[in-house]
C-alpha positions as CSV (number, residue, x, y, z in Angstrom):
1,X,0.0,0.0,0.0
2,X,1.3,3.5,-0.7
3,X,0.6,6.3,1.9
4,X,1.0,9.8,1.4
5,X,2.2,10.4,5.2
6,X,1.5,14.7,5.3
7,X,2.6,17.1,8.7
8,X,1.1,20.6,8.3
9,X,1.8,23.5,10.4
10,X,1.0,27.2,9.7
11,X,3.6,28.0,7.3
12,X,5.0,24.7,5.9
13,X,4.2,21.2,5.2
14,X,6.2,18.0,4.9
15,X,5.4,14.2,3.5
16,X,6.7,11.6,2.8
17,X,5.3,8.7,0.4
18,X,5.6,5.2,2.0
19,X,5.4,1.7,0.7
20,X,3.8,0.2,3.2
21,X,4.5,-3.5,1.6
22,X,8.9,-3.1,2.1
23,X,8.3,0.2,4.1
24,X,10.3,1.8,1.6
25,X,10.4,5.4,1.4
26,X,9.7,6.5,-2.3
27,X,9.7,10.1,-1.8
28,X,10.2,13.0,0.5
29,X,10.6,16.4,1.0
30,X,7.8,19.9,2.1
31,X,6.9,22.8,1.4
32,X,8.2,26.0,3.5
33,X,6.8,29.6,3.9
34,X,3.2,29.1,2.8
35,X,1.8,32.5,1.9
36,X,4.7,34.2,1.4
37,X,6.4,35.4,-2.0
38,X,9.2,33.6,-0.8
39,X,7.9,30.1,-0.6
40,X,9.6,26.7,-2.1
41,X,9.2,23.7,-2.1
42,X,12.1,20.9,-1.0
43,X,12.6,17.2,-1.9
44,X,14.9,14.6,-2.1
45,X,15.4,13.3,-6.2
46,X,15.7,10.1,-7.3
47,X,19.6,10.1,-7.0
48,X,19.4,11.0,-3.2
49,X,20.6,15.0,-4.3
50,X,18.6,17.1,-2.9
51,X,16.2,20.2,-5.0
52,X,14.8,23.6,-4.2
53,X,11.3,24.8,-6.8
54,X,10.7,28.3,-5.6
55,X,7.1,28.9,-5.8
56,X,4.6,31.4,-4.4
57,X,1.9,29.4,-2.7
58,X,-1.3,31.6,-1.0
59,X,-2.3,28.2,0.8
60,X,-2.4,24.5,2.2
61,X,-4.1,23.2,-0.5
62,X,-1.8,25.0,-3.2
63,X,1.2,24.0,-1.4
64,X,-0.6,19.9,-1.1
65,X,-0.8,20.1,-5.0
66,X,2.7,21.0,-5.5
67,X,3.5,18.2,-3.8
68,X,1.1,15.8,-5.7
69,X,2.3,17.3,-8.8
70,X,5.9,16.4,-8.0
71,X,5.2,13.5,-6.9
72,X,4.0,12.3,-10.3
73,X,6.2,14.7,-12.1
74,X,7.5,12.7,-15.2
75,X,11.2,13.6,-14.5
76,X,11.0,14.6,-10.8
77,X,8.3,11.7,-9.8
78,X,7.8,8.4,-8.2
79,X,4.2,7.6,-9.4
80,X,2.4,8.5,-12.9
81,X,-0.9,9.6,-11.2
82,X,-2.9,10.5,-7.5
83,X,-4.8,7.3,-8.1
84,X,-1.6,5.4,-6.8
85,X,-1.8,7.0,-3.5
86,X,-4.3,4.4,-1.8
87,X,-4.7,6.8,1.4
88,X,-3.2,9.8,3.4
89,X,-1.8,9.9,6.8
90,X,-1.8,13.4,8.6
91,X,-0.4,14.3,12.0
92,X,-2.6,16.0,14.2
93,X,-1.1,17.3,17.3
94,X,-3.8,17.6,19.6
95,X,-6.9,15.1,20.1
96,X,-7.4,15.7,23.8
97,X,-9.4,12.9,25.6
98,X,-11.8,12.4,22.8
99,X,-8.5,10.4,21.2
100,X,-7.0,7.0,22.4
101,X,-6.0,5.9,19.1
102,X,-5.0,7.0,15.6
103,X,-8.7,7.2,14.2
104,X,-10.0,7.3,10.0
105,X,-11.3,10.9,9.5
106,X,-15.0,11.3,9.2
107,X,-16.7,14.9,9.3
108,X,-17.5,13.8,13.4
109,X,-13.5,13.9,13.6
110,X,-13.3,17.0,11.8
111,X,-15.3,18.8,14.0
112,X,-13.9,17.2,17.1
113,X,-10.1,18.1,16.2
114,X,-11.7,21.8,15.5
115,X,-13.3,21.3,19.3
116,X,-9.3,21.2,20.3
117,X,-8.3,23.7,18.8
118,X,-8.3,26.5,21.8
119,X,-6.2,23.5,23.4
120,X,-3.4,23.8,20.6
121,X,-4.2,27.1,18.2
122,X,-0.7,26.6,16.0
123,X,-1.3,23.4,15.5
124,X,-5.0,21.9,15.3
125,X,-6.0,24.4,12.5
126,X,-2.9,23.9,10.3
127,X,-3.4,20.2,10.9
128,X,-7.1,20.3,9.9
129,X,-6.3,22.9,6.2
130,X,-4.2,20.0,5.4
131,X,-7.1,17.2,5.2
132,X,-9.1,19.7,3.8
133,X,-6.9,20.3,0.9
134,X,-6.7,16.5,0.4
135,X,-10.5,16.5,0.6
136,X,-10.5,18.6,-2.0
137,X,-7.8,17.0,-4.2
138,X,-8.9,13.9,-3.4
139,X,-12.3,13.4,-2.2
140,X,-12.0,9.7,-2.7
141,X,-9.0,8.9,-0.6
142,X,-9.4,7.9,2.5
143,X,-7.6,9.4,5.5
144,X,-6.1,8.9,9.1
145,X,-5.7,11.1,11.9
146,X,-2.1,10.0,14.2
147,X,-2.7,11.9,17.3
148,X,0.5,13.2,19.1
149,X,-1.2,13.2,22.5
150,X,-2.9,9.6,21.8
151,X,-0.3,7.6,23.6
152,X,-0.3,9.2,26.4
153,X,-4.1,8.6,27.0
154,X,-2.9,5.9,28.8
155,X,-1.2,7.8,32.0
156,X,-3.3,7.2,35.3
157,X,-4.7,10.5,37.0
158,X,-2.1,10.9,39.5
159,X,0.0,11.8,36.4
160,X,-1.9,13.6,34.1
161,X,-4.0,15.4,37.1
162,X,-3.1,19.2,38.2
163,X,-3.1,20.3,41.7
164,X,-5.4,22.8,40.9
165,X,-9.4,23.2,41.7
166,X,-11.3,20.2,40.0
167,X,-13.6,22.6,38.5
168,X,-10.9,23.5,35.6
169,X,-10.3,19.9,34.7
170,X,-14.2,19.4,34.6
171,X,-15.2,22.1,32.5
172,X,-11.7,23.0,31.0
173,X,-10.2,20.1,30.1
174,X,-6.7,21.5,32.4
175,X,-4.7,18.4,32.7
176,X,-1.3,17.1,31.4
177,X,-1.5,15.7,27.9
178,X,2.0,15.4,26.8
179,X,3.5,15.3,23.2
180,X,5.8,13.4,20.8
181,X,3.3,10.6,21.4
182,X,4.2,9.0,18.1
183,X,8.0,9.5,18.3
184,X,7.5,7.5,21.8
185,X,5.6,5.1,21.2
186,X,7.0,4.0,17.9
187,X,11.5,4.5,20.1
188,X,9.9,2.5,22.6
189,X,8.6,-0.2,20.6
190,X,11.7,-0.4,18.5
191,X,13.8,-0.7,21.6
192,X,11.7,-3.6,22.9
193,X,12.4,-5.3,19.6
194,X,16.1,-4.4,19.5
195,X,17.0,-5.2,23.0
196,X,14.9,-8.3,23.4
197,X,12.8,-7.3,26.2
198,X,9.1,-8.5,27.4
199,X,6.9,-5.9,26.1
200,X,4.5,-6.9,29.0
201,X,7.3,-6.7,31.9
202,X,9.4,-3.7,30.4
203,X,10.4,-0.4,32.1
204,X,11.7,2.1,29.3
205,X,12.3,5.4,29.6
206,X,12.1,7.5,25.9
207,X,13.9,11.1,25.9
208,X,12.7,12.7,22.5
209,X,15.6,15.9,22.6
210,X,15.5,18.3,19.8
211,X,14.4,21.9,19.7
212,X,11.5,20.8,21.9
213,X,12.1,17.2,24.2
214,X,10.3,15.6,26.2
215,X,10.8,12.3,28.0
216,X,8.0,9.5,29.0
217,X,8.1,7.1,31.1
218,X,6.9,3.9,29.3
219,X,5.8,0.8,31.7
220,X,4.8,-2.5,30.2
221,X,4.3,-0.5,26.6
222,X,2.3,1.6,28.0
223,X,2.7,5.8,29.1
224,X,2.3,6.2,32.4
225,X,4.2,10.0,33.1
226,X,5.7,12.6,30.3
227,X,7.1,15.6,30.9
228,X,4.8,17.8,28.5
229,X,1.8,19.3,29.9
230,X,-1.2,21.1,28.9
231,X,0.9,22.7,26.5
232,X,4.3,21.4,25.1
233,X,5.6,24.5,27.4
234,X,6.0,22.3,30.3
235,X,9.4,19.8,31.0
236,X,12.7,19.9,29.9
237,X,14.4,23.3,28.8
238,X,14.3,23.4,25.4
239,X,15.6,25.3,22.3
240,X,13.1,29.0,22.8
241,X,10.7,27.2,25.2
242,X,11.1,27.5,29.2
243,X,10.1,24.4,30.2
244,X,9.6,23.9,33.8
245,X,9.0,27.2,35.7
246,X,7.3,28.5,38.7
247,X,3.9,29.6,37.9
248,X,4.9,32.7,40.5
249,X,7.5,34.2,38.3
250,X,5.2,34.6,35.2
251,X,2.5,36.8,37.5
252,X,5.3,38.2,38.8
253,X,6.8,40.1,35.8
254,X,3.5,40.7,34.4
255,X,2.8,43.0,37.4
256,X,6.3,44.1,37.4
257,X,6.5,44.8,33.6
258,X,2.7,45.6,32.5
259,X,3.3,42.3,30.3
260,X,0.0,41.3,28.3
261,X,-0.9,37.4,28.0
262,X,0.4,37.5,24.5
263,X,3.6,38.9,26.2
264,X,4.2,36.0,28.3
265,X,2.7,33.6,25.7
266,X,5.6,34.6,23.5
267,X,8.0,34.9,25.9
268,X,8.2,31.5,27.4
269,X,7.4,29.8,23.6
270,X,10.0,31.7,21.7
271,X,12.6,33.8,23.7
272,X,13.3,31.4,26.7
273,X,15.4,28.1,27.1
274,X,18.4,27.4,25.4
275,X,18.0,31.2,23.7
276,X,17.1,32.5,26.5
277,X,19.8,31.8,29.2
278,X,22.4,32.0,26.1
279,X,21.9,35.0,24.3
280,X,22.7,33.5,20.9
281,X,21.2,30.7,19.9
282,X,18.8,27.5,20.2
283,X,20.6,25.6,18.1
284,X,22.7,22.7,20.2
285,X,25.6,22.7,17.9
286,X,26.4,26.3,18.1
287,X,25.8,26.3,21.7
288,X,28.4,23.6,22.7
289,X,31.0,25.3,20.0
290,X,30.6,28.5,21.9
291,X,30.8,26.3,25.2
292,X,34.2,25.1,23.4
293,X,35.5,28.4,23.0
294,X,34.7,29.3,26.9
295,X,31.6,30.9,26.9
296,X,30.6,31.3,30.3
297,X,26.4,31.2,29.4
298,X,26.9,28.8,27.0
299,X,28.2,26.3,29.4
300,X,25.3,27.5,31.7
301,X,22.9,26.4,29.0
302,X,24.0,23.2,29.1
303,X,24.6,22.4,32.7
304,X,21.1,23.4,33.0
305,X,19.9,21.3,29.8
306,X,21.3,18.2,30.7
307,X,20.7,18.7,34.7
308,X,16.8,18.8,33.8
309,X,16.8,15.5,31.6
310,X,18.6,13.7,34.4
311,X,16.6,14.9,36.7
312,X,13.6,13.6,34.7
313,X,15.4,10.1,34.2
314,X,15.6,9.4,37.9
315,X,12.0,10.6,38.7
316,X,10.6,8.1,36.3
317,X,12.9,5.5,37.1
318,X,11.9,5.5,41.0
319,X,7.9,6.1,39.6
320,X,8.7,2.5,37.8
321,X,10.5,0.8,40.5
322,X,13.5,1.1,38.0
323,X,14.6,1.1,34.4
324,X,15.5,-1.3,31.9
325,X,16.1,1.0,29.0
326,X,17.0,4.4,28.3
327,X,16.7,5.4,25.0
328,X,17.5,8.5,23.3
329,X,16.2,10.0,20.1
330,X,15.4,13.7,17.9
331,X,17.9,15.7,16.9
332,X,20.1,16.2,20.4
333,X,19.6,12.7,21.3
334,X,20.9,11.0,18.3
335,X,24.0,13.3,17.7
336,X,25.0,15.2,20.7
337,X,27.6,12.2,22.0
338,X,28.8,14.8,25.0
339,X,25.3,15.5,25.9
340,X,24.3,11.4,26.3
341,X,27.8,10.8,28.6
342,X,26.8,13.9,30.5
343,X,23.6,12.5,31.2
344,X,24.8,8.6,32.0
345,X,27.6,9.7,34.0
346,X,25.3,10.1,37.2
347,X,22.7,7.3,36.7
348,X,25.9,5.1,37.3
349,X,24.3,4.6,40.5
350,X,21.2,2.6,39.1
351,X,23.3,0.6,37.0
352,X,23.9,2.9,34.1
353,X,27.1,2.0,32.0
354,X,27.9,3.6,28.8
355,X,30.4,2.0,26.6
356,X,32.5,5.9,26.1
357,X,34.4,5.3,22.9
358,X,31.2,3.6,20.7
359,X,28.9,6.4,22.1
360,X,31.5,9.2,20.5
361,X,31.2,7.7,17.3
362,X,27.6,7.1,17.3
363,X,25.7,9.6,15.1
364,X,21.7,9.4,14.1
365,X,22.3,5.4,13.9
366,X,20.3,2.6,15.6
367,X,23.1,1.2,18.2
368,X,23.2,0.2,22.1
369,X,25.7,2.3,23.6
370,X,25.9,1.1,26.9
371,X,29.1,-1.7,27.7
372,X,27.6,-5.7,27.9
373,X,27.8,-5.1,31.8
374,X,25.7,-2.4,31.8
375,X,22.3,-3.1,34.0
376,X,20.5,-0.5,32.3
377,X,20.4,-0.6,28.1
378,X,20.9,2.7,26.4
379,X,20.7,2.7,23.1
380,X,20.1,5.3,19.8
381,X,16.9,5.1,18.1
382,X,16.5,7.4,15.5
383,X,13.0,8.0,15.5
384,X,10.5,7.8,12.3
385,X,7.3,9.2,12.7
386,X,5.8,8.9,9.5
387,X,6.4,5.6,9.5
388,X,4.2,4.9,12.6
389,X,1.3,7.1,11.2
390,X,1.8,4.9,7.4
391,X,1.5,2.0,9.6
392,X,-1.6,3.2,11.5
393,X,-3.4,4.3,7.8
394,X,-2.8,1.1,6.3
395,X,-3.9,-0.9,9.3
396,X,-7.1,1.3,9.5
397,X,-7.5,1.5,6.0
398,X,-7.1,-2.2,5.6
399,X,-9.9,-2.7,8.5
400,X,-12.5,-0.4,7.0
């Protein structure tokens, strides 16, 4: 089966297209700066080089049918028409509680991803213009909704519950949700595969570390703590975002500095983490260079970076009664090297043992770096996303 896997936010959208039967990747690529004169779209040729097409797309569904039309571009393409494309997969960040599982879209789904949208405003409506556009491409095609918050729909309410009156949980919906659900799920299953465990007697602990991270604890296959919240604010420090912070200090400079919610909002989502404590950058690369060269925030930043995802390792290993796997994966956690041995060094204590020299030379590749002895597994799992929601489609699909 081919699926058309698509991940729209407000200005850009990437796919891939999946053969479901060798889950072979035929082609891949996106489409940035939607609605600007500036726009392109970006995808990988046939010889693995890699090509820019500028083009000046108003909208969703313009930038969707650029990327139909390449894909069955004579020269440029992988299949000679849309009828090829047996159904679409879309990632839709937020699906609340009304969402368990990946689900096929149906105008009762629509309506209930439009529901969540106060719940995730940058995400929900960019997700939904993108299964509108293949609506109207493709009216025939069926389609899948892959939550992000589905996995965790499994955390008891000690864990997703807030300390704060009932009353906004009841009528609000104010609870922890967490995010990266896919990424998760699908580290965690690979890493039961890969390291041989009992997927119904496993303790696995999943750090997703890019510009955003979060980390889950995964018991039995199941998520039963992550560190993202209501929003994916909450947790680690991350590239702009704050993470973790006492409630207190936002009231506090918005009496001290007349800040507006919008203020805040962009505040602790864009000029905070990483960027924030730094000055110059959220990107991880630049910041351990200028670490390198003896910047005294710069090795701040990362004392505090890594300090927070240990801290969140322990916690969910005592919540589990101990871990069996760490796994890292995103961006950071499958090329950072310095980052991971900062990490393990202090978990020695519950067993942690990482095998130095393979971890230094181990880049965005599948591969246990933790020595034989080692009572905890560590390994490198680059995640895949789209693969998961293909999966889900053709499963559902196949079902219907």
């Amino acid at each position: 089966m081919k699926i058309l896997v698509l991940n729209c936010g407000s200005s850009s959208v990437k796919y891939k297209l999946i053969d479901t039967t060798a889950e072979k990747v035929m082609a891949e690529g996106g489409v940035e700066k939607i609605g600007l004169s500036d726009g392109f779209l970006k995808f990988k040729r046939n010889d693995g080089s890699k090509q820019i097409v500028e083009l000046g797309l108003t909208d969703h569904q313009g930038a969707v049918k650029a990327i139909l039309n390449n894909l069955t571009d004579p020269t440029e393409g992988c299949i000679k028409s849309f009828d090829e494309i047996d159904a679409v997969g879309h990632r839709v960040v937020h699906g609340a509680e009304k969402f368990n599982s990946s689900m096929l879209i149906t105008d009762e789904v629509i309506q209930q991803v439009k529901d969540c949208y106060d719940l995730a405003p940058l995400h929900n409506p960019a997700n939904i213009t993108g299964i509108e556009a293949i609506s109207a491409l493709m009216p025939n095609v069926p389609q899948v909704g892959v939550f992000d918050t589905a996995f965790h729909q499994t955390m008891p309410a000690k864990s997703f519950m807030y300390a704060l009156p009932y009353k906004f949980y009841k009528e609000d919906g104010v609870r922890r949700y967490g995010f990266h659900g896919t990424s998760h799920r699908y580290v965690s299953m690979r890493a039961i595969d890969m390291l041989g465990l009992d997927k119904d007697n496993s303790k696995i602990i999943t750090c997703h570390i890019g510009n955003g991270g979060s980390i889950t604890a995964v018991l039995n296959g199941k998520s039963v703590d992550t560190s993202m919240g209501l929003t994916p604010t909450e947790g680690l420090m991350m590239g702009t975002r704050v993470g973790d912070v006492d409630p207190g200090v936002l009231t506090y400079l918005m009496i001290r500095h007349n800040y507006t919610v919008d203020d805040i909002q962009r505040i602790i989502n864009k000029e905070s983490g990483v960027m924030g404590v730094t000055e110059l950058s959220n990107d991880m690369r630049e910041i351990e260079a200028a670490d390198n060269a003896g910047n005294e925030r710069a090795h701040l930043a990362l004392d505090m970076y890594e300090q927070r995802i240990i801290k969140y390792i322990g916690g969910y290993a005592a919540e589990m009664g101990g871990v069996d796997a760490i796994v890292f994966t995103g961006g950071v956690g499958e090329n950072q090297t310095g980052l991971r041995s900062n990490v393990c060094k202090p978990l020695a204590f519950m067993g942690v043992e990482l095998d130095e020299e393979l971890n230094s030379r181990t880049r965005g590749t599948e591969t246990v770096i933790s020595t034989p002895a080692s009572r905890v597994k560590v390994a490198v799992i680059p995640t895949d996303e789209e693969l998961m929601i293909a999966r889900d489609t053709e499963e559902i699909v196949s079902d219907k």
